[in-house]
KOLMITI-330641 format. One record per residue (C-alpha): residue in one letter; x, y, z. Coordinates in steps of 0.5 Angstrom, whole numbers, padded with zeros to 4 digits, always signed. Layout:
BEGIN
AXYZ;...
REM end
This chain:
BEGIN
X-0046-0016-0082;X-0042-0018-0077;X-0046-0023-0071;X-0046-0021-0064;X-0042-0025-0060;X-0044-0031-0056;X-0044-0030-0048;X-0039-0035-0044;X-0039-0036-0037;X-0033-0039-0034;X-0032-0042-0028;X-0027-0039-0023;X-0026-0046-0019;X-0024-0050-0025;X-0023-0046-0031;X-0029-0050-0035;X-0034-0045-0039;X-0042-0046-0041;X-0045-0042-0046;X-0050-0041-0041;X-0051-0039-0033;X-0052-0044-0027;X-0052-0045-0020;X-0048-0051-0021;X-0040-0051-0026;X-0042-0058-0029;X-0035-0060-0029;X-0032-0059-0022;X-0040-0059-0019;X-0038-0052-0015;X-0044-0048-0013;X-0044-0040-0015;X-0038-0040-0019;X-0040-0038-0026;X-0038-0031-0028;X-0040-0028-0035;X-0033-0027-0039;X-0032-0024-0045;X-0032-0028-0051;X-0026-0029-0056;X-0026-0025-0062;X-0021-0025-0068;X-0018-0018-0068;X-0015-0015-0075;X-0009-0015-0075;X-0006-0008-0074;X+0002-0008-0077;X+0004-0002-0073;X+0004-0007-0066;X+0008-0013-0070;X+0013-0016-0065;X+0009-0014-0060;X+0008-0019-0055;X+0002-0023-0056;X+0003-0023-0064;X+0005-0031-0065;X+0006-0030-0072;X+0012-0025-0071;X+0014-0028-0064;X+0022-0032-0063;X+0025-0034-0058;X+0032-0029-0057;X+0037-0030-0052;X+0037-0025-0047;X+0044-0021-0048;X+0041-0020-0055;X+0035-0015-0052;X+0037-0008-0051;X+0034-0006-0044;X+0031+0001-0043;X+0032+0005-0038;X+0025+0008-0035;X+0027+0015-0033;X+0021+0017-0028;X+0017+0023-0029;X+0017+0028-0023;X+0010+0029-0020;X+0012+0035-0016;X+0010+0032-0010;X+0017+0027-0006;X+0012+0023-0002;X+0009+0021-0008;X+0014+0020-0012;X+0018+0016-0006;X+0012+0011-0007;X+0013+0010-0015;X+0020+0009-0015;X+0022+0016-0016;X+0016+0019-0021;X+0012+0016-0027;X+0013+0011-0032;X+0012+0012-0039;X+0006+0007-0041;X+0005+0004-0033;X-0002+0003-0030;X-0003+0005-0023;X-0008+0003-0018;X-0010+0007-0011;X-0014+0004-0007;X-0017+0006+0000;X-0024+0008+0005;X-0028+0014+0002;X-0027+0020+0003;X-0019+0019+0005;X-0017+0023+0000;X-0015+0019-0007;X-0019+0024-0012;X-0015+0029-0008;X-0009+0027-0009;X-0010+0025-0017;X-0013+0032-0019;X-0007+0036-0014;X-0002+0032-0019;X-0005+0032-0025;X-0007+0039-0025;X+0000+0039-0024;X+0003+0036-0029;X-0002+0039-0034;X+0002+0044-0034;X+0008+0041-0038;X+0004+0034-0041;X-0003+0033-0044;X-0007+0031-0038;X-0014+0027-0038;X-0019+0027-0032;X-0024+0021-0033;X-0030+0022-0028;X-0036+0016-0027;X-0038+0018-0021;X-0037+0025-0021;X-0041+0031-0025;X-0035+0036-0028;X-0037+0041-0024;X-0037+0037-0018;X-0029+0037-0020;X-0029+0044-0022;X-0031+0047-0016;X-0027+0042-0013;X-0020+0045-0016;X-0022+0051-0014;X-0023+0050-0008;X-0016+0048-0007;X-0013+0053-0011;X-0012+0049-0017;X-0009+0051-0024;X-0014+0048-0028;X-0013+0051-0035;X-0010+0045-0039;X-0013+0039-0035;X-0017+0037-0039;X-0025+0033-0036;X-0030+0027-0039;X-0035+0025-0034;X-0036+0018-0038;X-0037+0009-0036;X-0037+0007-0043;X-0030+0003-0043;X-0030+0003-0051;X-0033+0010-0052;X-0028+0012-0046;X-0022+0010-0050;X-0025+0012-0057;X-0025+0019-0055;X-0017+0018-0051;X-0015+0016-0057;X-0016+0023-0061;X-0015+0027-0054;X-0008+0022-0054;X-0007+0024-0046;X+0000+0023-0043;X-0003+0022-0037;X-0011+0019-0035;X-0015+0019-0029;X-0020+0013-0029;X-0025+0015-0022;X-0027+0009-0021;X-0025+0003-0024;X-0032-0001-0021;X-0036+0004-0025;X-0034+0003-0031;X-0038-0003-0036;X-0036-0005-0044;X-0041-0005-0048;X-0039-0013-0048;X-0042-0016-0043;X-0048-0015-0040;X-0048-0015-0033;X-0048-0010-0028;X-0042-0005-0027;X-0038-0006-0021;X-0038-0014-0023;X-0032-0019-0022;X-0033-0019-0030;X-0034-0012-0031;X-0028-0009-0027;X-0024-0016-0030;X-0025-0014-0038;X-0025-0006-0037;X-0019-0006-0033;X-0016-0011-0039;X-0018-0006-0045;X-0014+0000-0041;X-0008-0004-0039;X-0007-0005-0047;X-0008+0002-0048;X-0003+0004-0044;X+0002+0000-0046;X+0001+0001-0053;X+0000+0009-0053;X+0005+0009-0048;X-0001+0012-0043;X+0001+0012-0037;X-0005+0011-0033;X-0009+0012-0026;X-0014+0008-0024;X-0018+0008-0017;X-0021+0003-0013;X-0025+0002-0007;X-0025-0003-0003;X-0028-0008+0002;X-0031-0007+0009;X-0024-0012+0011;X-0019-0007+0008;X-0018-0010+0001;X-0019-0007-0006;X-0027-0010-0008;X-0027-0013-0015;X-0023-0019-0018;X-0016-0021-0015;X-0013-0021-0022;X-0013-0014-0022;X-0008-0013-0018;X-0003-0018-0022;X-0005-0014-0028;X-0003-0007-0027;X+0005-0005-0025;X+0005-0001-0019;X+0000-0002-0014;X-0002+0004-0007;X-0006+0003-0001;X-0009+0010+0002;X-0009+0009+0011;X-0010+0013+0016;X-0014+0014+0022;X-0021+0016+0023;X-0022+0023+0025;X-0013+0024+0024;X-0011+0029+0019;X-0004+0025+0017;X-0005+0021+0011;X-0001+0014+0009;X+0000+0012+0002;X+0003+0005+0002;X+0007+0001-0004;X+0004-0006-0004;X+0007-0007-0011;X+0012-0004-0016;X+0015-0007-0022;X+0019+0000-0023;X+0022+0001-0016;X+0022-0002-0009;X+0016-0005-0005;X+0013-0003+0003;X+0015+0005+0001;X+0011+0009+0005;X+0009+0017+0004;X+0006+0021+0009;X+0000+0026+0008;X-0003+0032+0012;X-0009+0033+0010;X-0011+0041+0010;X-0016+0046+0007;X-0012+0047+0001;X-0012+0039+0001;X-0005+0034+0001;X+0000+0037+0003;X+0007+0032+0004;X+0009+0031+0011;X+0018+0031+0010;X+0020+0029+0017;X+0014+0025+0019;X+0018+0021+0025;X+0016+0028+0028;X+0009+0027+0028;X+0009+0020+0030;X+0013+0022+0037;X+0009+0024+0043;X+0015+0027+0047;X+0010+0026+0053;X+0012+0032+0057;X+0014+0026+0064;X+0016+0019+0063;X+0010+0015+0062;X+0009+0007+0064;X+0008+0003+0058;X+0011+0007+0052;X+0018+0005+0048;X+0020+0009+0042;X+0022+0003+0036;X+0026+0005+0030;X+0022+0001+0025;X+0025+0001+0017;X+0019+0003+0011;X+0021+0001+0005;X+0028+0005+0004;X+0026+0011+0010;X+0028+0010+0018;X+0022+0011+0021;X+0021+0012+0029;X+0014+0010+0031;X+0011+0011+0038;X+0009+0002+0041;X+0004+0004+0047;X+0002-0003+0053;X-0002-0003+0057;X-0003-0009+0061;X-0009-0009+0066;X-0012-0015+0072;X-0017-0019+0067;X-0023-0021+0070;X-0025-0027+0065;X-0021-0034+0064;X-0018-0032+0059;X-0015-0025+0058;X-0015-0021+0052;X-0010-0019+0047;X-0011-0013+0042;X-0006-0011+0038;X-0008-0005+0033;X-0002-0004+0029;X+0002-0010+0030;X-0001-0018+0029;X-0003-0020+0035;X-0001-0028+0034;X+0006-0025+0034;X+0004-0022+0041;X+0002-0028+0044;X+0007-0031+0041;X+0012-0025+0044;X+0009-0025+0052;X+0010-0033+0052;X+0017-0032+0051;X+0016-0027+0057;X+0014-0032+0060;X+0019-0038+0059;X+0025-0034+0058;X+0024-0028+0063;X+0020-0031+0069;X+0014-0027+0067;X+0007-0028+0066;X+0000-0025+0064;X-0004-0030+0064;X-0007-0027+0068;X-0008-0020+0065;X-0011-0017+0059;X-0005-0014+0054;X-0007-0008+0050;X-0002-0005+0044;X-0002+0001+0040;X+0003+0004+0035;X+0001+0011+0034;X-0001+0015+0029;X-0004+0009+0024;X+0002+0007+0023;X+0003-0001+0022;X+0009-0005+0023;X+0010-0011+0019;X+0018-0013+0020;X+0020-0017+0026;X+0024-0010+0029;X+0018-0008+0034;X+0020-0015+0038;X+0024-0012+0043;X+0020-0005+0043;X+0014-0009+0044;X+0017-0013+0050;X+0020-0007+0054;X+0013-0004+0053;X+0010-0010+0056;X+0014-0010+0062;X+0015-0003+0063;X+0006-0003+0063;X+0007-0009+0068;X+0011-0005+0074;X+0009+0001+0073;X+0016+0003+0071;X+0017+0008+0066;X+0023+0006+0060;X+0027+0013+0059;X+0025+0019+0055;X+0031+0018+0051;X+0032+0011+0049;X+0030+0008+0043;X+0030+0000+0041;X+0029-0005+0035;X+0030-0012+0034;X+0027-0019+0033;X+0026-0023+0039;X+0027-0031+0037;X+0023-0037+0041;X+0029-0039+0045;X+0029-0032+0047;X+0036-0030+0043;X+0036-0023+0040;X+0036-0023+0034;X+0039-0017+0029;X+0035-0013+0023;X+0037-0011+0017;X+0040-0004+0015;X+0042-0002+0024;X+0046+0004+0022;X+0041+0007+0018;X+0037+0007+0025;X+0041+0008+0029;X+0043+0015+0025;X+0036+0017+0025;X+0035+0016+0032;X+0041+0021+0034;X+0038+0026+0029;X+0032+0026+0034;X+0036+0027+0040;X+0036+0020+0043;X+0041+0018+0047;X+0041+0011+0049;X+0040+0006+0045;X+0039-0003+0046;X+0039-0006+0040;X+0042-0014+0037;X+0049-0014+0038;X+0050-0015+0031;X+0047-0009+0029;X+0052-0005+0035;X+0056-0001+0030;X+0064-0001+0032;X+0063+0008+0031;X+0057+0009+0035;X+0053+0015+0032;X+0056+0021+0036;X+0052+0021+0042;X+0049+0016+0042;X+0050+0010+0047;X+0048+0003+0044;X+0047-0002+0048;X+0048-0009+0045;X+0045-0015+0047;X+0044-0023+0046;X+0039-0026+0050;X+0032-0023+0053;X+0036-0024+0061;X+0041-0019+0059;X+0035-0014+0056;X+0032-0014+0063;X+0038-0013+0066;X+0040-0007+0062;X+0034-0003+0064;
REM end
């Protein structure tokens, strides 16, 4: 009979290993950083997977034109939103990770589209946290086709996978990832080591029946995904849930994807019918204030491959203290404080002496450099009290030395910002088009002296 293996502990600072725990890594002397991995075991070798990378004996080094590549169709999930952020629909074979807060729609979305797809694929729904009939009642309450979708309340990886190997699913649902535990190892689910390993033996799984493959994670209290690192290395494509508290609109962002385009954005409603894609999503983020309001400027920020209009309110206020605040929610906020010291320097304005708070509304966050010059409009216009016209919009990155400087796809902006029936427009002059939207008047600029002037 075959011994059990050993236990092994690795060290996550120095990668050296110890047949048992300690406080201390007896090589590199870091406290804290032994993790129980699992042991290194030879498995028999199985001819149906020769070549396959990771068999040496079969391995040979090729040249690159030699090796036929495969064009990956996606597979459709019904929803566009959804499948905007895959990068057109579901790759054979792939591994999918979602994150985001509890209760902010992740299983929703999974049971709408796999009850969906069960339809034409054979679907399998893993549950650890929550009973079948916590789910049943759940389909039924949304008004679910749940006739093919087949369920597993199960945390065991190799009985989890014991039994998708006779079921042989298309598609799979793992609900969570941290509840899940291989018999392997010994520590607790949830565990660097558990999530590490179970995550591992799923992502061979998919490769090899050609799986594609859901996992859920939850995340920490800063926003990240909980668990190792390594996990998000391992899987192909890797989504983030957003949205506001007590808002309805949901945001599912692409932080990762080896089968399309990164920073792609899907915009969800969440209803009593559950998820439901929101097709023109600039709408809902717009406020259209019934007059024109001191500290809102309308940018046309870019996510992914979608123009996107977004609302930046300031609000700029005497501050009491010695040293004022600056609170960005949406934006960074060394870049603000970076963006009110050009003000200073390069347009003769100070807040030293003002606290300076910024929203971009909706939930929305806004990495690009674009929302430079949205953001100082904004600023002044909170400052004077003088309210920016309800129908101009503005984007563009605003340099150190108070130059404009332009961003990238500026006619895509442009045209979304016609079809939502603005009218002015100031933007970088190298993004000024020859044939401006028709009706829509561009204002090219160069320097911050001429963007105070043209309002």
């Amino acid at each position: 009979m075959a011994s059990t293996p050993k236990k092994l502990y690795v060290c996550t600072a120095c990668g050296a290993r110890s047949p048992k725990w300690a406080g201390q890594c007896p090589d590199c002397r870091a406290w804290n950083t032994l993790e129980e991995t699992a042991p290194v075991v030879a498995a028999p070798r199985n001819p149906r997977f020769d070549g396959y990378a990771g068999d040496a004996s079969q391995s040979r080094i090729r040249s690159l034109a030699s090796v036929q590549a495969r064009v990956e169709q996606g597979i459709p999930t019904g929803t566009g939103e959804l499948d905007r952020v895959l990068g057109g629909g579901l790759v054979q074979g792939s591994v999918i990770l979602i994150g985001g807060d509890p209760g902010i729609g992740k299983s929703t979305l999974l049971i709408q589209t796999m009850a969906a797809l069960s339809e034409q694929l054979p679907a399998l729904y893993v549950s650890g946290e929550e009973s079948p009939e916590q789910i049943s009642l759940r389909a039924r309450r949304l008004g679910l086709p749940c006739d093919r979708l087949q369920l597993l309340a199960e945390t065991c990886v190799e009985r989890i996978l014991g039994l998708a190997r006779e079921a042989a699913p298309a598609l799979m649902v793992i609900d969570s990832i941290q509840t899940l535990y291989t018999e392997q190892l010994q520590s607790a689910p949830g565990s660097v080591a558990q999530v590490r390993e179970s995550a591992a033996q799923l992502v061979r799984f998919a490769k090899q029946r050609g799986t594609t493959v859901f996992l859920v994670g939850h995340v920490t209290k800063e926003g990240t995904l909980a668990g190792p690192r390594v996990l998000e290395h391992m899987v192909d494509t890797v989504l983030y849930f957003e949205g506001e508290p007590g808002s309805q609109f949901r945001l599912v962002r692409t932080i990762k994807n080896r089968f399309g385009a990164v920073n792609e954005l899907g915009v969800f409603a969440m209803t009593d019918k559950g998820l439901r894609e929101v097709s023109n999503p600039s709408a809902i983020f717009l406020s259209r204030h019934d007059d024109a309001v001191s500290g809102s400027v309308i940018l046309v920020t870019r996510e992914g491959s979608r123009p996107l209009l977004v609302e930046v309110q300031v609000l700029v206020d005497e501050s009491p203290l010695a040293n004022p605040r600056r609170v960005a929610l949406g934006l960074e906020q060394n870049r603000l404080s970076m963006l009110l010291a050009v003000l200073h320097r390069h347009g003769g304005i100070a807040m030293f002496d003002h606290d300076v708070y910024v929203n971009v509304v909706g939930g929305v966050r806004i990495t690009e450099t674009a929302a430079d010059l949205p953001v100082l409009l904004a600023v002044l216009s909170s400052f004077r009290d003088r309210p920016v016209p309800r129908d101009l919009v503005a984007f563009g990155e605003v340099g150190l030395a108070g130059e404009i400087r332009p961003v990238p796809s500026g006619r895509e902006r442009l045209r979304e910002a016609a079809k939502h029936g603005f009218r002015r427009a100031i933007v970088p002059r190298k993004n000024a088009p020859k044939r401006p939207p028709e009706g829509l008047e561009v204002i090219a600029v160069d320097r911050l002296s001429e963007v105070l002037d043209a309002i």
